[in-house]
Structures are given as structure tokens and as C-alpha cells.
C-alpha positions as CSV (number, residue, x, y, z in Angstrom):
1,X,103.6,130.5,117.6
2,X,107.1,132.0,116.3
3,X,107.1,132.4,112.5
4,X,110.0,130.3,112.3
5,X,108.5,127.3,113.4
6,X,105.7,127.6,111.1
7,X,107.9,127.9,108.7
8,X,110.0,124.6,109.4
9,X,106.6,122.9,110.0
10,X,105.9,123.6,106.7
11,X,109.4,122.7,105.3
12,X,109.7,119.4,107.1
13,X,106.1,118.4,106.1
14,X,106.3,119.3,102.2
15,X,107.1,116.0,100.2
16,X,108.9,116.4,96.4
17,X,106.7,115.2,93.8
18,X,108.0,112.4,92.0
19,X,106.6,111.2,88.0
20,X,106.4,107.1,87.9
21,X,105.8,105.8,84.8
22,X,103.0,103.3,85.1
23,X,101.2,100.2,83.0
24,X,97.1,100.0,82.3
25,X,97.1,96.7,80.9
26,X,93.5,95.3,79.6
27,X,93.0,92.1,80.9
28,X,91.4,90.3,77.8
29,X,89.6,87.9,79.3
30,X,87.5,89.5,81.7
31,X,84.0,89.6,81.3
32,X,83.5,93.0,81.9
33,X,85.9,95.5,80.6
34,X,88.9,95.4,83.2
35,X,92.3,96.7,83.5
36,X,95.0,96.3,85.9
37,X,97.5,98.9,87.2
38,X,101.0,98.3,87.5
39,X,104.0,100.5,88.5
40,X,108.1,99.8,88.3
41,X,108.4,96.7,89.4
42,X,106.1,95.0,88.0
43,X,104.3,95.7,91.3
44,X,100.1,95.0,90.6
45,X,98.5,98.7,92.7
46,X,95.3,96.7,92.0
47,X,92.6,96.2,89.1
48,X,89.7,98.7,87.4
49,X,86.1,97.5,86.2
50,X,83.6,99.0,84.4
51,X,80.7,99.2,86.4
52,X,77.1,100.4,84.0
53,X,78.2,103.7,84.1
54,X,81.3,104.3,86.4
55,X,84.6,102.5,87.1
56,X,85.3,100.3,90.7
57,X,88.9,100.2,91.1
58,X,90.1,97.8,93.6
59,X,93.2,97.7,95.7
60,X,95.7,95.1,95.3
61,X,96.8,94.8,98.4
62,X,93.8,95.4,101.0
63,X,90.9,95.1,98.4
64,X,89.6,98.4,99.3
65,X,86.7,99.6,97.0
66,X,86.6,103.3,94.7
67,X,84.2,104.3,92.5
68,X,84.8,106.8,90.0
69,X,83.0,108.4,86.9
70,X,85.8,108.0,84.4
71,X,88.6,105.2,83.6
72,X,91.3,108.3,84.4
73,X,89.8,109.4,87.5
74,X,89.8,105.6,88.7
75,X,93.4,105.4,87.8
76,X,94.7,109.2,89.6
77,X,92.7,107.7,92.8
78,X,94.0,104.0,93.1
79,X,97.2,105.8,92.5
80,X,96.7,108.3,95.0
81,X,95.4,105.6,97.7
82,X,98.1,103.3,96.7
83,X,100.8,106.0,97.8
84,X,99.2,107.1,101.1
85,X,97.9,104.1,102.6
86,X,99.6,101.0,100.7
87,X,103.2,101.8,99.9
């Protein structure tokens, strides 16, 4: 394969990061500790629930289930998920 086109393969797939400022909102009422996620927009990415000892984050739009060991690591992969498969 010619190095240029690895080169322009790799160009041409490379995306620019891009910081979104985003809301963790405790829902009050819940009866186990919950939190939702929103981004600009006002747009719900889905909802976070303590779980015994982990978090299960739930997408918004597709309901599909994560489990993570911390609150922050529930957040970075509902994000994450959010921006491959959802957006």
C-alpha cells in the first residue's frame, strides 16, 4: 500500500475533539439515588442509578443498559455511547 494513502486514510478518518458542556441533574424523587444527563439543548442522553455497589446508566433513546463502577465512569460511557451510536 503507497504511504500516501495510508496517510490520507488516516487524515480522512481522524475526527477533532469537541468539549460540550453537560448537566448531571439529581432527580429528587427517585427512590434510589438517580441522575439524569443532559447536553445543549436540553437534549435528555439518558438517566444513571445507583445500583448496591455500581452505577446502571440507561440510554435515552434506545434504553440500552451500562454498568459501571463509579458515578463518573457511568457518565464518560453514556457519553461516549451517546456519540457513537445515538447522535
Amino acid at each position: 500500500m503507497p504511504k500516501n494513502f495510508i496517510n490520507k486514510l488516516g487524515d480522512s478518518m481522524s475526527k477533532k475533539l469537541e468539549n460540550i458542556e453537560i448537566e448531571v441533574n439529581e432527580q429528587k424523587n427517585a427512590s434510589v439515588p438517580t441522575w439524569e444527563v443532559i447536553i445543549p439543548g436540553k437534549k435528555s442522553v439518558g438517566i444513571i442509578e445507583k445500583d448496591n455497589d455500581r452505577y446502571h446508566a440507561i440510554t435515552a433513546k434506545s434504553g440500552y443498559s451500562i454498568y459501571s463502577k463509579t458515578l463518573e465512569s457511568a457518565i464518560n460511557e453514556l457519553l461516549s455511547y451517546f456519540t457513537l451510536h445515538e447522535k
